[in-house]
C-alpha positions as CSV (number, residue, x, y, z in Angstrom):
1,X,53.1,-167.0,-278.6
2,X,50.3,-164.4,-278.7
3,X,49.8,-164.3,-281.7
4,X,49.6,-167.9,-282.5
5,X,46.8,-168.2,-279.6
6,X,45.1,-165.3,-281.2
7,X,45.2,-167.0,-284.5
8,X,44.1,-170.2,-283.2
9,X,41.4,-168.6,-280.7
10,X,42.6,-170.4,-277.4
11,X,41.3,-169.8,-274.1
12,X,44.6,-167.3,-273.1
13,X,43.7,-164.5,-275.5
14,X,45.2,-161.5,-275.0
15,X,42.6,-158.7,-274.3
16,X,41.7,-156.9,-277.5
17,X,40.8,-153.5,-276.0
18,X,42.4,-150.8,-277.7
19,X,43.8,-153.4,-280.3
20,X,42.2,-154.5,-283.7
21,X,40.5,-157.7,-283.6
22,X,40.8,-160.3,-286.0
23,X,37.9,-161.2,-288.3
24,X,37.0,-164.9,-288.9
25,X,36.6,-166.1,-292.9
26,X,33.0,-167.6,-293.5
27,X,31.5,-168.4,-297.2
28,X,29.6,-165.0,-297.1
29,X,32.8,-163.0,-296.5
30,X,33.5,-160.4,-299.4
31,X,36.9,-161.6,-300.3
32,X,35.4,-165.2,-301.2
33,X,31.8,-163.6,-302.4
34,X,34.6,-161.5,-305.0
35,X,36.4,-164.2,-306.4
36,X,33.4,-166.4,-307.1
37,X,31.8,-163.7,-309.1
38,X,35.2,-162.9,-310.8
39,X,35.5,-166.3,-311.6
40,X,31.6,-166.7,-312.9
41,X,31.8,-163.3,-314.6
42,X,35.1,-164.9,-316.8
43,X,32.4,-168.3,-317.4
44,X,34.7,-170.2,-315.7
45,X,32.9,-173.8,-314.8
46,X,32.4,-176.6,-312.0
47,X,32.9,-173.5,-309.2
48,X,33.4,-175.2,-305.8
49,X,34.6,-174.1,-302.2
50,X,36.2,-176.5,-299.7
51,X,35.7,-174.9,-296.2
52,X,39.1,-176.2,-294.1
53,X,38.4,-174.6,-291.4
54,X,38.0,-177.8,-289.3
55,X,40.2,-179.6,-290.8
56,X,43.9,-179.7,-288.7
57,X,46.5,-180.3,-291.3
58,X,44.5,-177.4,-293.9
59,X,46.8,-174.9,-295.3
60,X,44.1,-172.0,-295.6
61,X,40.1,-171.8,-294.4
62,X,39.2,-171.8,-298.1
63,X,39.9,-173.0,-301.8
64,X,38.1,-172.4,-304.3
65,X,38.7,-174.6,-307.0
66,X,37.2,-174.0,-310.8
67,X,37.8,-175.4,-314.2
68,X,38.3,-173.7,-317.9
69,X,38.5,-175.1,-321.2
70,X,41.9,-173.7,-322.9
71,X,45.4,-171.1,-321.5
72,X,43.5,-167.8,-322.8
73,X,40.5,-168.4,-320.6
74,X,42.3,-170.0,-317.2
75,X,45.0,-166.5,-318.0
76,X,41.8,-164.5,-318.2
77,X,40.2,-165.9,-315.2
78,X,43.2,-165.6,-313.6
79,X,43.9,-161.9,-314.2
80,X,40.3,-161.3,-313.8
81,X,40.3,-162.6,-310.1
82,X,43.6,-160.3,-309.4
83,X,42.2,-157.3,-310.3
84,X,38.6,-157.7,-308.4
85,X,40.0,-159.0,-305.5
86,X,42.5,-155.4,-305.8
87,X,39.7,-153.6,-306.5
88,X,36.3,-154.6,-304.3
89,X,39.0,-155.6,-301.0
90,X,42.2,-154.4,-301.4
91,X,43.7,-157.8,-301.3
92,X,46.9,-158.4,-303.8
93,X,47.7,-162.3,-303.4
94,X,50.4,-163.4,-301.1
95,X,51.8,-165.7,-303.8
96,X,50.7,-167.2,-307.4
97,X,52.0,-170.3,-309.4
98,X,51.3,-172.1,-313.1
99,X,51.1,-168.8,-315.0
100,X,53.5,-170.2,-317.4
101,X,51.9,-173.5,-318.1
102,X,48.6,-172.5,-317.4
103,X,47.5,-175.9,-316.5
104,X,46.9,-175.0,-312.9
105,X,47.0,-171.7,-311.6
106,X,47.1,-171.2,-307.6
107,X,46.4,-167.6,-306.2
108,X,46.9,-167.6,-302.5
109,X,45.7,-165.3,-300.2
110,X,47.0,-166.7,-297.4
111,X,43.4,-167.5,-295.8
112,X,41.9,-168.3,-299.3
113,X,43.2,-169.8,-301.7
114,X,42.2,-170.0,-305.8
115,X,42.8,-172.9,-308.0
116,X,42.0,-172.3,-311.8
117,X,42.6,-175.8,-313.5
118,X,42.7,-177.1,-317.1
119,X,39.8,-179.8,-317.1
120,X,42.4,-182.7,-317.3
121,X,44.5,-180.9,-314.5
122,X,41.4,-181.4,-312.0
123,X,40.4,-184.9,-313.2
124,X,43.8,-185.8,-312.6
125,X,44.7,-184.2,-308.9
126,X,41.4,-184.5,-307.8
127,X,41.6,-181.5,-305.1
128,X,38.1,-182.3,-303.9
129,X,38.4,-186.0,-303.4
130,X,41.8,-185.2,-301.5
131,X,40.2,-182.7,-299.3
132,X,37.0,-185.1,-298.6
133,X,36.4,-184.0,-294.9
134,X,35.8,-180.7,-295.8
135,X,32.3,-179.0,-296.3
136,X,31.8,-178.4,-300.3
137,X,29.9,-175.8,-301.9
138,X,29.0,-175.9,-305.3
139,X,28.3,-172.6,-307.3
140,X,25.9,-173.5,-310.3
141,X,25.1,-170.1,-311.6
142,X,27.4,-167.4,-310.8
C-alpha cells in the first residue's frame, strides 16, 4: 500500500530520506520533449499531447498522438521514436502494438504513451475528442 500512496501522492507518504524520490511527468519533461522532436524530425503531422494527469480513469499522464501519410513513414516514425527515446533517456517502451498493420502504432511507456496513426485511423477513433477533458497541446512546428 506504499507504494500505491506514493504513486498517487496521498497525505501518508512514507518519508523519502535515504530513498529515491519519484519525479512527476510535466510537458517540459525530456522523455515527452524527445519524442515530439523524434516525431517532428521523421515530418510526422497534426502533433498533439493530451495531459491526463487529472483525469481519474486515464491510463498514463501523457499521449501523444500524431498522424503520417502511408506504412513506410508511420514504421519510420515509429523506429525513429524507439531509438531517441533509447538514446537521449534510456527509456525502451514497456509495450508496443500495430507494427504489423501499421495503421496505428501505440508505444507505451507506461507514464507516456505514443500513438502514430494513419490519417483515416485518427479521423475514425478520434483519440482527442474521446479524451476531451484533458488539456491539449498542439505542436505546429517541430
Amino acid at each position: 500500500m506504499e507504494q500505491l500512496a506514493l504513486l498517487a501522492g496521498g497525505k501518508n507518504r512514507p518519508s523519502t530520506a535515504g530513498k529515491k524520490t519519484i519525479k512527476r511527468l510535466t510537458k517540459s519533461s525530456k522523455i515527452i520533449k524527445t519524442i515530439i522532436a523524434a516525431i517532428g524530425e521523421k515530418k510526422g503531422q497534426r502533433i498533439v499531447s493530451l495531459d491526463l494527469r487529472k483525469i481519474n480513469e486515464a491510463v498514463a499522464d501523457f499521449f501523444i498522438i500524431c498522424e503520417a501519410g502511408n506504412a513506410p513513414q508511420i514504421r519510420a516514425i515509429t523506429d525513429h521514436v524507439i531509438d531517441k527515446v533509447k538514446e537521449g533517456c534510456a527509456e525502451g517502451p514497456f509495450h508496443q502494438e500495430g507494427q504489423q498493420q501499421l495503421q496505428w502504432v501505440l508505444i507505451d511507456y507506461v507514464n507516456v504513451v505514443v500513438h502514430i496513426m494513419h490519417p483515416d485511423s485518427r479521423r475514425f477513433y478520434r483519440l482527442e475528442e474521446m479524451w476531451s477533458d484533458a488539456v491539449l497541446t498542439e505542436y505546429d512546428e517541430v
